[in-house]
Each structure stands twice: as structure tokens, then as C-alpha cells.
C-alpha positions as CSV (number, residue, x, y, z in Angstrom):
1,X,128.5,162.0,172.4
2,X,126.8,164.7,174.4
3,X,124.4,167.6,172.8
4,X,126.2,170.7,173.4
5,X,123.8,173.2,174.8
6,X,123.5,176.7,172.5
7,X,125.5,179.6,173.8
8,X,123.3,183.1,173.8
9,X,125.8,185.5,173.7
10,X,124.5,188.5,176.0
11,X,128.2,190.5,176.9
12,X,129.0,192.2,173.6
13,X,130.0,195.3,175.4
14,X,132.8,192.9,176.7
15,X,133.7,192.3,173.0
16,X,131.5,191.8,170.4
17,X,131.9,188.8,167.3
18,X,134.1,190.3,164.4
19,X,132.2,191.3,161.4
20,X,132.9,188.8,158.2
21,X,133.9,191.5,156.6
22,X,136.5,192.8,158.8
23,X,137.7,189.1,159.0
24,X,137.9,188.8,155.3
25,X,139.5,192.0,155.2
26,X,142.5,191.4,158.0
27,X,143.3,187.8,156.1
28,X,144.1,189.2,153.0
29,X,145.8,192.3,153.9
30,X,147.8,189.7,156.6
31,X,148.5,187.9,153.6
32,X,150.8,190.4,152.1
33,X,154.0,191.0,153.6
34,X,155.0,195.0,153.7
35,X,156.3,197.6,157.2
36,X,153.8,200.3,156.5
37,X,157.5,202.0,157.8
38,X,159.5,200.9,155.1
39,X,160.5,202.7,152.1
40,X,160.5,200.5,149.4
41,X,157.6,198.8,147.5
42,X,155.9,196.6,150.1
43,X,156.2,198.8,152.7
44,X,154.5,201.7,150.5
45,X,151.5,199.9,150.2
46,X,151.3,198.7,153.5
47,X,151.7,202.7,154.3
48,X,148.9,203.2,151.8
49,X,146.3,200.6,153.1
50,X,147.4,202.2,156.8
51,X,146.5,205.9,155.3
52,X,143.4,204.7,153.5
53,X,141.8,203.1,156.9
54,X,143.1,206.8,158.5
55,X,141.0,208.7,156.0
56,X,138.0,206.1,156.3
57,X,138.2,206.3,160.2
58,X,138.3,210.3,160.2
59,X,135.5,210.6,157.6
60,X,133.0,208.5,160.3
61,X,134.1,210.0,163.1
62,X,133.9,214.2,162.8
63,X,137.9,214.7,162.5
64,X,140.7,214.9,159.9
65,X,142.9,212.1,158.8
66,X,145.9,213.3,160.5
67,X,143.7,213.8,164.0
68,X,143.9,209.4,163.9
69,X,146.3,207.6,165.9
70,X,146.4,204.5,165.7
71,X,146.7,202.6,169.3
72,X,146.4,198.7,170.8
73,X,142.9,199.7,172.1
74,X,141.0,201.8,174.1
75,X,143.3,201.3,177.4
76,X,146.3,202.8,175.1
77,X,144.2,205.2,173.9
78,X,143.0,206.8,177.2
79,X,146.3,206.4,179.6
80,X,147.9,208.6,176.6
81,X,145.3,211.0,176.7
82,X,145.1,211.3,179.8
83,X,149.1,210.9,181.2
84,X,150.1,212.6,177.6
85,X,147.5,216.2,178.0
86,X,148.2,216.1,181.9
87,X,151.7,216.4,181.5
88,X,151.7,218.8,178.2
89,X,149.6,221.5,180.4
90,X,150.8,223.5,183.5
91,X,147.3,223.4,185.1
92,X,147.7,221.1,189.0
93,X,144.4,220.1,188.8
94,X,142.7,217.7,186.7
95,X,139.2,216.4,187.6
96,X,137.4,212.9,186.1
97,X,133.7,211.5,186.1
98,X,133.1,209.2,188.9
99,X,131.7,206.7,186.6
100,X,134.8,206.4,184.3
101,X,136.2,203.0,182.8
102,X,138.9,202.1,185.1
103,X,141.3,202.5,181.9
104,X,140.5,206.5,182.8
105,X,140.3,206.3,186.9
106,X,143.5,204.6,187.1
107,X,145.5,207.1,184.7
108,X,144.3,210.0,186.7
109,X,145.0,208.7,190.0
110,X,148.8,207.7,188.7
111,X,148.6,211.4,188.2
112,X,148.4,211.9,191.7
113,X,151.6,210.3,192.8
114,X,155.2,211.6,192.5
115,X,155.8,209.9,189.3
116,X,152.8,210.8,187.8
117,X,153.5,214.6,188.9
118,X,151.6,215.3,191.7
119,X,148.3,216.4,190.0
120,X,145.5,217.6,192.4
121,X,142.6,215.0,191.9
122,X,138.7,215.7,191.9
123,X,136.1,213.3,191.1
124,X,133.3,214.6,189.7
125,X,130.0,214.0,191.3
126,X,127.2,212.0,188.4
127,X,123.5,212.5,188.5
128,X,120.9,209.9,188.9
129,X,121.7,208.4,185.0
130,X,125.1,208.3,185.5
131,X,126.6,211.7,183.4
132,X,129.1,214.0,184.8
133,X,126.3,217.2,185.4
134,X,127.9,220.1,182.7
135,X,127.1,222.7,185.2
136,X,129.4,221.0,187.8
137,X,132.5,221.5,185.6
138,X,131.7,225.0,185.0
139,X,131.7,225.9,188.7
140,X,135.0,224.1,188.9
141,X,136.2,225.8,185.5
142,X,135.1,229.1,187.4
143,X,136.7,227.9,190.8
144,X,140.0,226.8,189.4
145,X,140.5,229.0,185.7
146,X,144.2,228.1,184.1
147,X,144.6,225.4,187.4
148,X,142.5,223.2,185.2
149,X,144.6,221.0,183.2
150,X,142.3,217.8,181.9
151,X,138.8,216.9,182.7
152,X,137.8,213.4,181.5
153,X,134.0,212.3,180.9
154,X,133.1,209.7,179.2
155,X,130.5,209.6,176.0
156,X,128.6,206.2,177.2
157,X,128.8,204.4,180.5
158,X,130.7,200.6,179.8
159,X,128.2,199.6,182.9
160,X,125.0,201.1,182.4
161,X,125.0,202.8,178.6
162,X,124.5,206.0,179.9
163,X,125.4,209.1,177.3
164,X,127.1,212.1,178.8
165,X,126.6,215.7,177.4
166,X,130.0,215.5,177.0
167,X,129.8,218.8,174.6
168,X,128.3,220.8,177.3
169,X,131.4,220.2,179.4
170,X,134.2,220.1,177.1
171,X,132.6,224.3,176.3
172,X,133.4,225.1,179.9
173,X,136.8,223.1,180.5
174,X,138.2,224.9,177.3
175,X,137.0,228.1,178.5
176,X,139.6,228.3,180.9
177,X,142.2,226.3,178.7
178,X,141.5,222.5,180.0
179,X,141.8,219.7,178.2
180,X,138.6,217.6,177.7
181,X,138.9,213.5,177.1
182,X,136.1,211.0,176.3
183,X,136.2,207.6,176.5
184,X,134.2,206.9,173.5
185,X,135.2,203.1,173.4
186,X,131.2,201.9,174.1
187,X,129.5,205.0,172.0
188,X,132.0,204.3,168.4
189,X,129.6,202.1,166.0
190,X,127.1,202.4,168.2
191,X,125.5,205.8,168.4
192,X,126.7,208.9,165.6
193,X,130.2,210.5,167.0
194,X,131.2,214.1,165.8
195,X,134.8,214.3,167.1
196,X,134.1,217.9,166.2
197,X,130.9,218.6,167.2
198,X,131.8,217.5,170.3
199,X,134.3,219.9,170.9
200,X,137.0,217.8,172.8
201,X,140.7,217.6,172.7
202,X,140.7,213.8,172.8
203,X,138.2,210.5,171.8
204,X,139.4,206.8,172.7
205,X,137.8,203.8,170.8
206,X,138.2,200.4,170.4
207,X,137.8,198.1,167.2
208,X,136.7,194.8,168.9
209,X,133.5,196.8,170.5
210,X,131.9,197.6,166.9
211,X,132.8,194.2,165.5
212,X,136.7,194.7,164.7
213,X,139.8,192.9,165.8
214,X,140.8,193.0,169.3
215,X,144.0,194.8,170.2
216,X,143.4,197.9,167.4
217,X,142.1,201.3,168.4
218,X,142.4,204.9,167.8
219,X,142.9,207.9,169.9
220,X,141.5,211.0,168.1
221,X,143.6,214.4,169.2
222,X,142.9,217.7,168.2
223,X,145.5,218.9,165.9
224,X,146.2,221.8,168.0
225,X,146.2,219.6,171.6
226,X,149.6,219.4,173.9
227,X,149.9,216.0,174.6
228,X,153.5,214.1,175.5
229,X,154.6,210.8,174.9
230,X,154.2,207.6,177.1
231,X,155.9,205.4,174.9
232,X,159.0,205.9,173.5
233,X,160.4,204.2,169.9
234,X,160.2,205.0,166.4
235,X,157.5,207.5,167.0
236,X,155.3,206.0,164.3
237,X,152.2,207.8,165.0
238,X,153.0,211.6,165.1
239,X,155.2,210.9,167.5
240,X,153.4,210.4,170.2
241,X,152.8,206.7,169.5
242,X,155.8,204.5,168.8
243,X,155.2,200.8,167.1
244,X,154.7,198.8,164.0
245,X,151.5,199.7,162.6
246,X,149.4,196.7,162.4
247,X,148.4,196.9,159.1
248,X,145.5,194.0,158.8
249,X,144.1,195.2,162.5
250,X,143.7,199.2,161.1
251,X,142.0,197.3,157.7
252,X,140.1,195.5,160.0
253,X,138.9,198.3,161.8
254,X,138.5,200.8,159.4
255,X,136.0,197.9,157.6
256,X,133.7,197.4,160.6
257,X,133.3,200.8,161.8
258,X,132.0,201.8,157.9
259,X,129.8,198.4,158.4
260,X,128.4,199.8,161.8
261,X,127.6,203.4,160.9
262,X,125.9,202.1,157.6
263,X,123.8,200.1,159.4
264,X,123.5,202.2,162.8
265,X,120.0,203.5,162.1
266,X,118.1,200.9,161.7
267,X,120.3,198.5,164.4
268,X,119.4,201.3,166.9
269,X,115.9,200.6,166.4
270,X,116.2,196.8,166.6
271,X,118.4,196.4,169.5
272,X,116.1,199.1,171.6
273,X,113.1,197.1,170.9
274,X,115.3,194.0,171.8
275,X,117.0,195.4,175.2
276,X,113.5,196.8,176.4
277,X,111.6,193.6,175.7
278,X,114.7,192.3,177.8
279,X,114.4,194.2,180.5
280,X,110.6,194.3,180.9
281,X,110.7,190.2,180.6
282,X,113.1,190.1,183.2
283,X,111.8,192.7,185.3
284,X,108.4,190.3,185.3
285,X,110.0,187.1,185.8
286,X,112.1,188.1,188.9
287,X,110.0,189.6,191.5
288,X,112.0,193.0,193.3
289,X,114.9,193.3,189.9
290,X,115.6,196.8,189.4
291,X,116.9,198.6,186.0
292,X,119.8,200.6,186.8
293,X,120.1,203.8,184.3
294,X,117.7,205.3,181.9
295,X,116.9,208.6,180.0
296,X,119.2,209.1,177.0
297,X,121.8,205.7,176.9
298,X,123.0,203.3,174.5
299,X,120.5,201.0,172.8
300,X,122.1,197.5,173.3
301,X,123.2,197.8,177.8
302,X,121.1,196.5,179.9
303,X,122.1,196.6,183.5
304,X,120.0,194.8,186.0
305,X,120.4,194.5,189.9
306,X,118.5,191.3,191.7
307,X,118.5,191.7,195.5
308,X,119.6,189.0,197.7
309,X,121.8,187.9,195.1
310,X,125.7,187.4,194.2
311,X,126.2,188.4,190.6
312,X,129.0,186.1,190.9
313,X,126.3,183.2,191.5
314,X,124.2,184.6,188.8
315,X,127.1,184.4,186.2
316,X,128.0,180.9,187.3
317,X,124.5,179.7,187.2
318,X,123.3,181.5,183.8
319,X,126.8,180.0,182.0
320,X,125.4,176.6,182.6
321,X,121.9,177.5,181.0
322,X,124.1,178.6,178.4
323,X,123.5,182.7,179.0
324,X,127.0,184.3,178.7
325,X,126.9,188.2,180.2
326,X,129.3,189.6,183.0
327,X,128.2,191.6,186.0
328,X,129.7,194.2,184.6
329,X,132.1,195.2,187.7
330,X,136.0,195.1,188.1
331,X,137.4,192.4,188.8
332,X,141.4,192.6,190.2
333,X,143.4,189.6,190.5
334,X,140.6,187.4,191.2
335,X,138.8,189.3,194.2
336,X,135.5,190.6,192.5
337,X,134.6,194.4,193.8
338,X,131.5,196.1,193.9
339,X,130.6,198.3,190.9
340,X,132.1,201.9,191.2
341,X,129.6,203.0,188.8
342,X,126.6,201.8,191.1
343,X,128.2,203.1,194.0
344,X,128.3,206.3,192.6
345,X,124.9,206.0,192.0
346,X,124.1,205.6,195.5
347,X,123.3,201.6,195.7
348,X,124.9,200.3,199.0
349,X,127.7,197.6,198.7
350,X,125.2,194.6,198.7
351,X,123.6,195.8,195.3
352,X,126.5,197.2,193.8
353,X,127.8,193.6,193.8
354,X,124.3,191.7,192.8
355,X,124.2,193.4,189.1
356,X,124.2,192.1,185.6
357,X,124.8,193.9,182.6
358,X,123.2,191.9,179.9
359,X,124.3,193.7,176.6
360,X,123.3,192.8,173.0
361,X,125.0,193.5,169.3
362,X,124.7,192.9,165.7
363,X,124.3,189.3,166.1
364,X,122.0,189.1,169.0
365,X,118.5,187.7,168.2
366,X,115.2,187.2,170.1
367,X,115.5,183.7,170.8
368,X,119.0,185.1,172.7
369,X,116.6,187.4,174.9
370,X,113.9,185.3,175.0
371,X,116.6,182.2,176.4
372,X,118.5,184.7,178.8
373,X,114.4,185.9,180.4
374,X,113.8,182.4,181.1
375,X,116.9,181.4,182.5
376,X,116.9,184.6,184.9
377,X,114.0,183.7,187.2
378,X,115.2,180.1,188.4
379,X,118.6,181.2,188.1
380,X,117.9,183.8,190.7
381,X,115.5,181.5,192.9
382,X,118.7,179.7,192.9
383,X,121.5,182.3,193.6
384,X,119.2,183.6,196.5
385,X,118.7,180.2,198.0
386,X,122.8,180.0,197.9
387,X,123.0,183.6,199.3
388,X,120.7,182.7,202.6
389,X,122.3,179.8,203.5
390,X,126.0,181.6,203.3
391,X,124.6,184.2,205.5
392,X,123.6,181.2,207.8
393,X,126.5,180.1,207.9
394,X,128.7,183.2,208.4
395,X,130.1,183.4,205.0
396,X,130.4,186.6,203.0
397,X,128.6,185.1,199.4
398,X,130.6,188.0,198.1
């Protein structure tokens, strides 16, 4: 029988292993039957458990109980807040961060179309980390006034862990009456988030990136925010979210995020230590790499471009060393595109699409970035070798 090779798990920003505890907490409340809906006995506690993760969520997070809806995950989460505020406010114009998940870019440009109601689009220019610049929105704010309907910025690049002074700009979009959306899917469990403090109308987050179930999230919104309907049913969550509840998934959830936060402190500290001693090894053992990001980001993303190579190639290659991490970039029935985060860096097409983002969690060790440092070089020798004789040959190796 063959030896199976050990998997070193490097794409936790992809989806990170569920906590035991959440898994111990979604079997039992799975084992007991009850609508959180329904009137009678079982479907009162099921409402209870449902209200109890609400309370636990809000008390992490800066916001009041009845601020939590409960989504299927970050996508929900920001096409609601994004369609939903868009089409609550009278403002034509809404702008968005050039670096946004695509959950966020693709929302706002439905906006632009006749069904989405002809919304004046403006993609915010990012600096050299990656953040919308606050000062940019308040021009625009100044520009526009009450034309300003949404501006969307994330709290952490998904690519490159940037964190966006998403306070700074959510002060001059409400000046004038805008709504202000983060994606916090990467930041929640990760870094401290004060739905408050931060002054926005809406938050997104997703349970499976903080060691929760996948296909649970929140969207946080203001209590005082306009925001219509994309959905349409029961109306379960304040009406603007219809569906079942799941009830173990919300458990779930509500169990890892207290997990994360309790230990956030010192996790930041290890998983820094970790990610740099990744990046500096890798950075030595392949000649010309370049670190993509830097200044104030998240402590477990790594992003990494290697010159001459496909990060296609390098995925391919690292799997079979047993390294598992993604490039990082969108990838749309099959045909792999450059990274729009990159490109709005300013890399060219040919490094936007030889990137890795290596990212670490709870469960990553040093023999994971220790395996993943000494894969890199060969793999790379290898992917270049493969990239030459494509050129050779006339073939795109992209």
C-alpha cells in the first residue's frame, strides 16, 4: 500500500478547518429537531439557541443583537448590502474599491445595468498597499454630495491581507448621506472588529473563514440603514432575509468566532512570526520572488509573485509536494484570469498571473512553512523551465 504524502495546509483564507468546538457544537444542536419559526415547544428553543448565537455574535463584533442577520455567507451578505442600500437610497452614484472580492465588484456592476437601476459606477483608485485612500472618497463625497448612494471598501484584502482605514472613509461617505459597506469576511476572527467604531452602515462575514461551518454568515446593518430586499419569502430575518434559520450553522458560528477572539492576541503574534519567517524563507530560496503588500495587513496572508512563472504551474507542482495554497486570483468557468487586485497595484499581466497567496490559520505549524519553503525553490526551477519552453513553442503557459 503506498505512504500517503502529508498535506501542509497553506490556503486557510480559502476556508479554514472547523474548530472542534464548533463541530461539537453543530452535532448536537443538529441533533434536535425544532423550526426556530415555529411556535410551539421545539421550535421555541430552536428560536432561543438562534437568539443566543445573535447576542454572542453582536457582543464580539461592536453592534446590537438585532443589527445580526443571519446569511449563507459572505457572498449573501454583500450582494444584499450592496443591491439592498443601492436601491433603498436616491443617490445615482455609487463608487467601490478597486481591490474588492468579486462578491462586491460584481454587485455593483449589476448596478450598472437596466435591471440593476442604472447606477453611475466609479472605481476607486488603491494606494501602493492596496486600501481605498480616505481622502479620495472625500473629494468624491465633496464632488457628488446627496448623488452618493453606497461606497464599498473592504476591511482586509482576500489577496494580499491588506487593512483599509475603512473608518476614515465611512466619516466622509455619511457626511453627505452615503452608505458605507465592508467586506469584513477575511478581517472577522482574525483582527478586533468594532461594527461601531467603525462607523459603517454595513459588515459581511463568513463563518468557515474563522473556523465555522461553511455556508453560515452574518450581515451586520445599522439599525437606522435603508436597505431592500433581494430575496423574497418568509422574511425571517427582519425582513430583509427570507429562509429557514440554520440553527446548528448560527451555533456553529457563534462558537468559533468566541474561540477566535479569545485567542486572537496571542494567535496574532504566532502566525506573524510564522508568515514573516515564510516569506523571508521563500524570498531566499527563490532568487527575483517579490512580496506583494505590506504596512498594516492581516497576520496570516502571504502573497508572493515568482517571475517567469505560471501560478497555475506552481499550484500543480506544489499539490504533488503536498503544499496546498491557491494563487489567489479568479477563476471563471475554468479560464484562470490575472489578479484584479495586482493589477490594480500596477503589476503587468504576466505577474498578475505568477502569484501565490500562501495563507496560514489556527492549525498551521512550522513544519507546514518550513515544508511549503522547501518545496518553493525546485517547484519554481520547475514551473520556469515549463514557462520557457511554452514560450518556445508559441504557447500562452497562461
Amino acid at each position: 500500500m503506498p505512504t500517503l504524502r502529508p498535506v501542509h495546509y497553506l490556503d486557510h483564507a480559502a476556508t479554514t478547518p472547523m474548530r472542534p468546538a464548533a463541530v461539537a457544537a453543530y452535532a448536537e444542536a443538529a441533533s434536535v429537531v425544532g423550526n426556530a419559526s415555529s411556535l410551539h415547544g421545539s421550535g421555541r428553543r430552536a428560536r432561543r439557541r438562534v437568539e443566543e448565537a445573535r447576542e454572542s455574535l453582536a457582543h464580539h463584533l461592536g453592534c446590537r443583537p438585532s443589527e445580526v442577520v443571519f446569511t449563507s455567507g459572505g457572498t449573501e451578505s454583500d450582494n444584499l448590502a450592496v443591491l439592498g442600500q443601492a436601491a433603498a437610497h436616491d443617490g445615482d452614484l455609487v463608487a467601490v474599491g478597486a481591490t474588492e472580492h468579486h462578491s462586491v465588484l460584481d454587485a455593483v456592476a449589476h448596478l450598472a445595468t437596466g435591471r440593476g437601476g442604472n447606477k453611475e459606477i466609479r472605481l476607486l483608485p488603491v494606494d501602493t498597499r492596496g486600501a481605498v485612500v480616505p481622502d479620495t472618497v472625500r473629494e468624491l463625497a465633496e464632488e457628488a454630495g446627496p448623488r452618493l448612494a453606497l461606497v464599498a471598501t473592504m476591511l482586509a484584502n482576500n489577496e494580499i491581507g491588506t487593512l483599509g482605514d475603512v473608518a476614515a472613509v465611512a466619516g466622509h461617505a455619511r457626511a453627505v448621506g452615503a452608505a458605507v459597506h465592508t467586506d469584513a469576511v477575511q478581517a472577522v476572527g482574525h483582527v478586533p472588529v468594532d461594527f461601531a467604531a467603525l462607523g459603517v452602515t454595513s459588515l459581511s462575514l463568513s463563518a468557515h473563514k474563522f473556523g465555522g461551518p461553511l455556508g453560515v454568515g452574518a450581515l451586520i446593518l445599522d439599525r437606522g440603514a435603508d436597505c431592500l430586499p433581494i430575496g423574497f419569502g418568509g422574511g425571517q430575518e427582519r425582513d430583509l432575509r427570507s429562509g429557514s434559520v440554520d440553527v446548528p450553522g448560527v451555533v456553529a458560528m457563534a462558537v468559533a468566532l468566541e474561540e477566535a477572539v479569545r485567542e486572537m492576541e496571542a494567535e496574532t503574534r504566532r502566525l506573524t512570526a510564522l508568515r514573516d519567517r515564510l516569506v523571508d524563507g521563500v524570498l531566499a530560496a527563490v532568487p527575483g520572488a517579490i512580496a506583494n503588500g505590506g504596512g498594516e495587513r492581516l497576520p496570516g496572508i502571504a502573497n508572493i509573485t515568482f517571475p517567469g512563472c505560471s501560478g497555475e504551474s506552481l499550484i500543480l507542482l506544489l499539490d504533488a509536494a503536498g503544499i496546498e495554497c491557491s494563487t489567489g486570483s479568479a477563476c471563471t468557468a475554468g479560464v484562470a484570469e490575472p489578479s484584479h487586485v495586482l493589477l490594480a497595484l500596477g503589476a503587468d499581466d504576466a505577474s498578475a498571473r505568477s502569484s501565490l497567496r500562501l495563507s496560514l490559520g489556527y492549525t498551521t505549524t512550522e513544519a507546514d512553512v518550513d515544508a511549503a519553503i522547501a518545496a518553493l525553490g525546485p517547484a519554481a526551477d520547475r514551473a520556469r523551465v515549463a514557462g520557457l519552453g511554452l514560450a518556445r513553442a508559441g504557447v500562452s503557459a497562461s
